[in-house]
C-alpha positions in Angstrom: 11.3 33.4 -5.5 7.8 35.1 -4.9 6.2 32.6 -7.1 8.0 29.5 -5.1 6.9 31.6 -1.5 3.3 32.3 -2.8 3.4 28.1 -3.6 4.3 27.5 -0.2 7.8 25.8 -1.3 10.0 28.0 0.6 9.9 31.1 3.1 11.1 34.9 3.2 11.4 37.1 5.3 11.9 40.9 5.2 15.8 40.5 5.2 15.4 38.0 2.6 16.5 35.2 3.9 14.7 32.5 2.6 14.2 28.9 4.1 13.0 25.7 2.2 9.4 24.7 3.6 9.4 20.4 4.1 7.5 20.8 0.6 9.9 22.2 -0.6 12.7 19.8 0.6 10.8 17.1 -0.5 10.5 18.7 -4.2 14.1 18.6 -4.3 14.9 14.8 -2.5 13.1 13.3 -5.1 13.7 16.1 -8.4 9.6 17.3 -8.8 8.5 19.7 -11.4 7.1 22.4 -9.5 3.5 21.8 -10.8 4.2 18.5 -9.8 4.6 19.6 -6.5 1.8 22.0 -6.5 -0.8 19.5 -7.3 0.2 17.4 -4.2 -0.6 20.0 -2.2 -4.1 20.2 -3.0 -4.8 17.1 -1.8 -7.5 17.6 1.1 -7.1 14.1 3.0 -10.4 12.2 1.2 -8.6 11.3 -2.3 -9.5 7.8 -2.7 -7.2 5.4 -4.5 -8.2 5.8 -8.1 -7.9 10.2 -7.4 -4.4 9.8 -6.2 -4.3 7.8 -9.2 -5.2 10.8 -11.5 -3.2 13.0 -9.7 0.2 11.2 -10.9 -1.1 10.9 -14.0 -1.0 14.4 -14.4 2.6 14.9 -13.0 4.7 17.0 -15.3 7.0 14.4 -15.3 5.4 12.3 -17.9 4.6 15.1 -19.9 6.9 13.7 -22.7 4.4 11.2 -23.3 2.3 11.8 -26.3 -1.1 9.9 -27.0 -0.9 8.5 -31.0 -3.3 8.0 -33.1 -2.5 4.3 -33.6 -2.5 3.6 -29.7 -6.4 4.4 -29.1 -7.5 1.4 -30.1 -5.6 -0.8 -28.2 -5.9 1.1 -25.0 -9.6 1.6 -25.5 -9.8 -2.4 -25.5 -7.8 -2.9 -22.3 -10.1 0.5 -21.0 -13.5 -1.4 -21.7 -13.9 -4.9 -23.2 -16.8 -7.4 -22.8 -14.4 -10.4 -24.0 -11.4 -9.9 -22.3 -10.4 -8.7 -18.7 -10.3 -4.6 -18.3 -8.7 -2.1 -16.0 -9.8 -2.1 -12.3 -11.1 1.7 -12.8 -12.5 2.0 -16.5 -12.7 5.5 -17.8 -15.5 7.2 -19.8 -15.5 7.5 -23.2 -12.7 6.5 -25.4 -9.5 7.2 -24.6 -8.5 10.7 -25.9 -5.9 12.6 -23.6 -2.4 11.7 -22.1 -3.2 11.6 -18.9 -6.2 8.9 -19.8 -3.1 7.0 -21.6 -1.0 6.8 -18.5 -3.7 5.9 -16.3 -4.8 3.2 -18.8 -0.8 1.8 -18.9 -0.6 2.2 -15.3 -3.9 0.2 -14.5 -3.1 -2.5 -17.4 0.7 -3.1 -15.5 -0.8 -3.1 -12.0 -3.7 -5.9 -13.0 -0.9 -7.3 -15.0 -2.8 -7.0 -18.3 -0.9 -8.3 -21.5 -0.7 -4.8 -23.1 0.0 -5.8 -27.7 1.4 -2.9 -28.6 5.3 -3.1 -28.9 6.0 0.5 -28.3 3.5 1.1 -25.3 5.2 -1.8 -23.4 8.2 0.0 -23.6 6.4 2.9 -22.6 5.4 1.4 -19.7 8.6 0.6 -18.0 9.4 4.1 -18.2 6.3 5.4 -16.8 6.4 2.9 -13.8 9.7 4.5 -12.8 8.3 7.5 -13.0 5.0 6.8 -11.5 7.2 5.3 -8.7 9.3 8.1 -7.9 6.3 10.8 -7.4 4.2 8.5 -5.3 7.3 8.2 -3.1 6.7 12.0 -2.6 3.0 11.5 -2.0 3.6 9.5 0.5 6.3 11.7 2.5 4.2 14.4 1.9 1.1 13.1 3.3 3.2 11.4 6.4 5.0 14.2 7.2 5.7 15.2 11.1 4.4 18.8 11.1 1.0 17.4 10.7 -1.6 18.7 13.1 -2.3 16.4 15.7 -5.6 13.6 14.2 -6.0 15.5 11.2 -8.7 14.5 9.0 -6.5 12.4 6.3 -6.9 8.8 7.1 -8.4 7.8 3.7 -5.4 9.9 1.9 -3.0 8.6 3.9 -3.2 4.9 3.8 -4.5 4.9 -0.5 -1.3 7.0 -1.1 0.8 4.0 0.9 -1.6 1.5 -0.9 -0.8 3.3 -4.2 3.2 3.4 -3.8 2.9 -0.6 -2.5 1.3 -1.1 -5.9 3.6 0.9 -8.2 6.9 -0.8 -6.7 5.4 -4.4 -6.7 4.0 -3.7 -10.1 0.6 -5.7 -8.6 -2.7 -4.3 -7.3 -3.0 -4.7 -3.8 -5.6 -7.4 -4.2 -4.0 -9.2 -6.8 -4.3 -12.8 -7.6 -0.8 -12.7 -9.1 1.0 -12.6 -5.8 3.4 -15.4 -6.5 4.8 -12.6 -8.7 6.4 -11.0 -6.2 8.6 -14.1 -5.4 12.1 -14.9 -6.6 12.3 -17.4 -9.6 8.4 -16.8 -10.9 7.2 -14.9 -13.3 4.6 -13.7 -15.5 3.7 -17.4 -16.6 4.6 -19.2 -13.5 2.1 -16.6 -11.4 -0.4 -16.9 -14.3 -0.5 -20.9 -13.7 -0.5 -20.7 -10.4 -3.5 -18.3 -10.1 -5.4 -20.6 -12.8 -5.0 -23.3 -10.3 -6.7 -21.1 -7.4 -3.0 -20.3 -5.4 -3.9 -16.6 -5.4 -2.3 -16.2 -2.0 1.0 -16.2 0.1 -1.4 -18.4 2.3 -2.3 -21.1 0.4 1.3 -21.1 -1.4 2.6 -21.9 2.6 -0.2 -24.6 3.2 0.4 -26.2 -0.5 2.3 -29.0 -0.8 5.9 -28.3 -3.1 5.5 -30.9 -5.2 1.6 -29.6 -5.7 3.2 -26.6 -6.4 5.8 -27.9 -8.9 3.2 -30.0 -10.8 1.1 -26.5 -11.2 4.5 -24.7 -12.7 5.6 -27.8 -14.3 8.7 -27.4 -12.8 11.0 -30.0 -10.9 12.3 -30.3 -7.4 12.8 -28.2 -5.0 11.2 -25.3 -6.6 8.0 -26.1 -4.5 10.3 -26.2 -1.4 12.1 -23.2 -2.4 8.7 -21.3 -2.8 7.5 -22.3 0.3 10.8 -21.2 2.1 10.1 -17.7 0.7 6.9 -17.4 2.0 7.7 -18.8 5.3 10.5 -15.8 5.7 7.7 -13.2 5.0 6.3 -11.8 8.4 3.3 -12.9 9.9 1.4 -10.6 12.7 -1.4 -10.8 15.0 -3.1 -8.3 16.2 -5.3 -7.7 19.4 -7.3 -4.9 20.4 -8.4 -4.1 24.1 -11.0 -1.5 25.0 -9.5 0.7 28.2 -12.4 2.7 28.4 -15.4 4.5 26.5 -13.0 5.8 24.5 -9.5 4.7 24.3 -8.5 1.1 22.6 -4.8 -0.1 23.4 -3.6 -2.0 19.8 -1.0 -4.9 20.8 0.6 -6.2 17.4 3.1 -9.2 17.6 5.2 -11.1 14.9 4.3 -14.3 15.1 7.5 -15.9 13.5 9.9 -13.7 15.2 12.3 -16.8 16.5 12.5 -18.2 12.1 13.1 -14.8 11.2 15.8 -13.6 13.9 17.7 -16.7 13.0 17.3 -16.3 9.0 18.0 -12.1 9.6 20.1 -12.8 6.2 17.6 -14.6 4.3 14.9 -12.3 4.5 12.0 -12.4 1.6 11.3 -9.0 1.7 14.7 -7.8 2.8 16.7 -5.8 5.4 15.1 -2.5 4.8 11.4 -3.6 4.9 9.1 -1.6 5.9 5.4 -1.7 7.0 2.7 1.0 8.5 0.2 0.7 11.1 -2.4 3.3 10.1 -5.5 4.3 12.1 -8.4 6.1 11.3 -11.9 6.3 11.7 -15.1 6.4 9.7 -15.0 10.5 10.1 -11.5 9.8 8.1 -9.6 11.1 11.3 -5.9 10.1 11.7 -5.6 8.3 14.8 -2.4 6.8 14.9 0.2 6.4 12.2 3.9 4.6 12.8 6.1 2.9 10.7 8.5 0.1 11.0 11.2 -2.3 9.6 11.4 -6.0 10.0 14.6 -5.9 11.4 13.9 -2.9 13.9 10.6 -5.5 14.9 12.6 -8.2 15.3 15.9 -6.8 17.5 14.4 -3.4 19.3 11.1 -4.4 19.9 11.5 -8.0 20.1 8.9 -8.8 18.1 5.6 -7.1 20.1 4.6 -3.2 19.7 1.8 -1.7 21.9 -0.2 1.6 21.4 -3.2 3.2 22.9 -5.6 4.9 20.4 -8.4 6.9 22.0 -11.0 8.2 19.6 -11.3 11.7 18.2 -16.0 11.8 18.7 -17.9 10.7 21.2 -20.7 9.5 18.8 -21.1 6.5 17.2 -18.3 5.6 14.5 -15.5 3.0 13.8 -12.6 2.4 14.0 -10.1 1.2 10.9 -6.6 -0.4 11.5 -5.0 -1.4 8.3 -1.1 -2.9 8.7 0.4 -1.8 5.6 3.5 -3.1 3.5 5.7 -0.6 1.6 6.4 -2.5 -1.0 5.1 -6.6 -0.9 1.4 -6.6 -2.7 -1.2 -9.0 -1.2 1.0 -9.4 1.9 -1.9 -9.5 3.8 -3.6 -12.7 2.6 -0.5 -14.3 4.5 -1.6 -16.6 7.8 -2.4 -14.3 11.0 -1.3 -11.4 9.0 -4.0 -8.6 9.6 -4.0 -6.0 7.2 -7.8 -4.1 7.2 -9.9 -4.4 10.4 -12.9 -2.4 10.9 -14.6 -2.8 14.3 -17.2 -0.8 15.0 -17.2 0.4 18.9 -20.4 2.0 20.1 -20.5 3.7 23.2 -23.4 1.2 24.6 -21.0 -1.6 23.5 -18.0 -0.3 24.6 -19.3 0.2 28.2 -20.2 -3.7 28.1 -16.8 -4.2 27.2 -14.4 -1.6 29.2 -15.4 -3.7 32.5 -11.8 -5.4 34.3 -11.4 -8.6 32.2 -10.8 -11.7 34.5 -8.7 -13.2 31.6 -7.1 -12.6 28.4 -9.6 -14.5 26.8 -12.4 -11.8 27.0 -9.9 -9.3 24.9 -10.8 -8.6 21.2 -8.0 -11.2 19.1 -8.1 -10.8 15.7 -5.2 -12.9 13.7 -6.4 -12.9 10.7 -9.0 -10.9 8.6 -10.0 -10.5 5.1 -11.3 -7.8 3.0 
């Protein structure tokens, strides 16, 4: 009990009655080791994707996995290879620990890496449930409401959503594999449709079906089918208006909301979708961070959300507004869906800008960005 107090995982006091800490509630919801648990809460709020990364690596839930001597060699091709394609974050030297082995299955399942060895591929399926179920922590730790207000976590924050995205869709968030993610294609359908330059929900909506059933050598409807998928993902614009020197009100709007209120049952990404609106600045302070479903967007809001954001410095900085899925990789390739805008407001530009507008025209509209 003094161990799990001096860890922060629970409270006593001096009649010993002792109170679980939202830590230590979360280390029970989703069964963590208590190490586990303890090496979440050193993150500071600056981890970048490939340190959150590390961080489940190390998780004392894969401690069962062992690296073998007749495993090195394949995972030090897929680690570093000037013939074939390699993991998005190589590692140096030669592979060597188990925790370089998970990150090297991990990295080889997200770039969707054909991974040789019998016995690691069934390693991996085991390690991406895994992997998924402690970035689920992550991510209610580093959202949880007893934050102080705009603490500095932005970039920890929206690469452990990132990350979690990733590990569930079993894609990197940029991945040219997106058709993936749709029903009826896999691995080989995705892989032709990439080699053909469809590498995102965007271009599979603006393809023609039978373009698209000529690429998979498949036979109608499948291109139609595909299409209707895509078309029942949700699209968003997003427009930002400066109030004053300071504040910014963020207007976001679903641009399909009458197609998807009357398909509510045909959803591609399902009932219980959700997506973040995360907002920082270049001094990695948290501005604003909210989450939603698709079907709370569509029926309680009515497809249109408003915030104001006023910034945390008065000296020159940006501003960052990334719309985040939970679970759909590359979601943001999709037409007039914004997921990363950076716009840098100055105070000399934002005093040109916080005059009265005589229109709507004059406010900042951004549908559609990419990274």
């Amino acid at each position: 009990m003094n161990s799990l107090a001096r860890s922060g995982l629970i409270t006593m006091d001096e009649a010993s009655c002792i109170e679980s800490t939202e830590a230590g509630r979360l280390m029970s919801l989703f069964y963590m080791d208590v190490e586990t648990m303890k090496n979440i809460m050193k993150i500071e709020g600056s981890e970048t994707l490939e340190r959150l990364l590390w961080i489940v690596c190390e998780s004392h839930e894969l401690a069962d996995m062992h690296l073998r001597v007749d495993e090195r060699r394949c995972l030090n091709l897929l680690n570093r290879n000037n013939k074939a394609p390699t993991i998005r974050f190589p590692m140096k030297g030669k592979i060597s620990t188990r925790q370089m082995k998970l990150n090297c299955i991990i990295q080889a399942t997200l770039g969707c890496l054909p991974i040789p060895e019998p016995a690691l591929n069934q390693e991996a399926l085991k390690v991406m449930r895994t992997a998924s179920r402690v970035c689920k922590c992550l991510v209610k730790y580093v959202t949880r409401p007893e934050l102080p207000p705009q603490p500095q976590t932005f970039s920890a924050v929206l690469n452990s959503i990132i990350l979690s995205k990733c590990i569930e869709a079993h894609l990197w968030e940029n991945s040219p594999y997106v058709s993936k993610q749709l029903k009826g294609i896999g691995p080989t359908f995705s892989t032709l449709l990439a080699s053909a330059g469809v590498t995102s929900f965007m271009l599979l909506e603006e393809s023609h079906p039978r373009d698209l059933e000529r690429i998979m050598n498949k036979g109608p409807p499948a291109g139609n089918i595909i299409r209707k998928q895509v078309s029942l993902l949700p699209k968003y614009q997003l427009t930002v208006t400066p109030i004053d020197a300071r504040s910014v009100t963020i207007h976001l709007m679903l641009l399909n909301h009458n197609h998807l209120s009357e398909n509510m049952d045909q959803l591609t990404a399902g009932d219980s979708h959700k997506s973040y609106l995360i907002v920082g600045d270049s001094e990695n302070y948290l501005l604003l961070l909210t989450q939603f479903t698709d079907k709370d967007f569509i029926s309680v809001y009515d497809g249109t959300m408003k915030y104001e954001v006023t910034r945390k410095l008065q000296n020159e900085h940006k501003i960052l507004i990334h719309c985040v899925s939970s679970v759909i990789a590359n979601l943001k390739r999709l037409h007039h869906l914004l997921a990363s805008l950076i716009i840098q407001l100055t105070p000399p530009a934002l005093k040109l800008l916080s005059t009265p507008y005589p229109n709507p025209e004059n406010h900042l509209k951004l549908p559609i960005l990419m990274e």
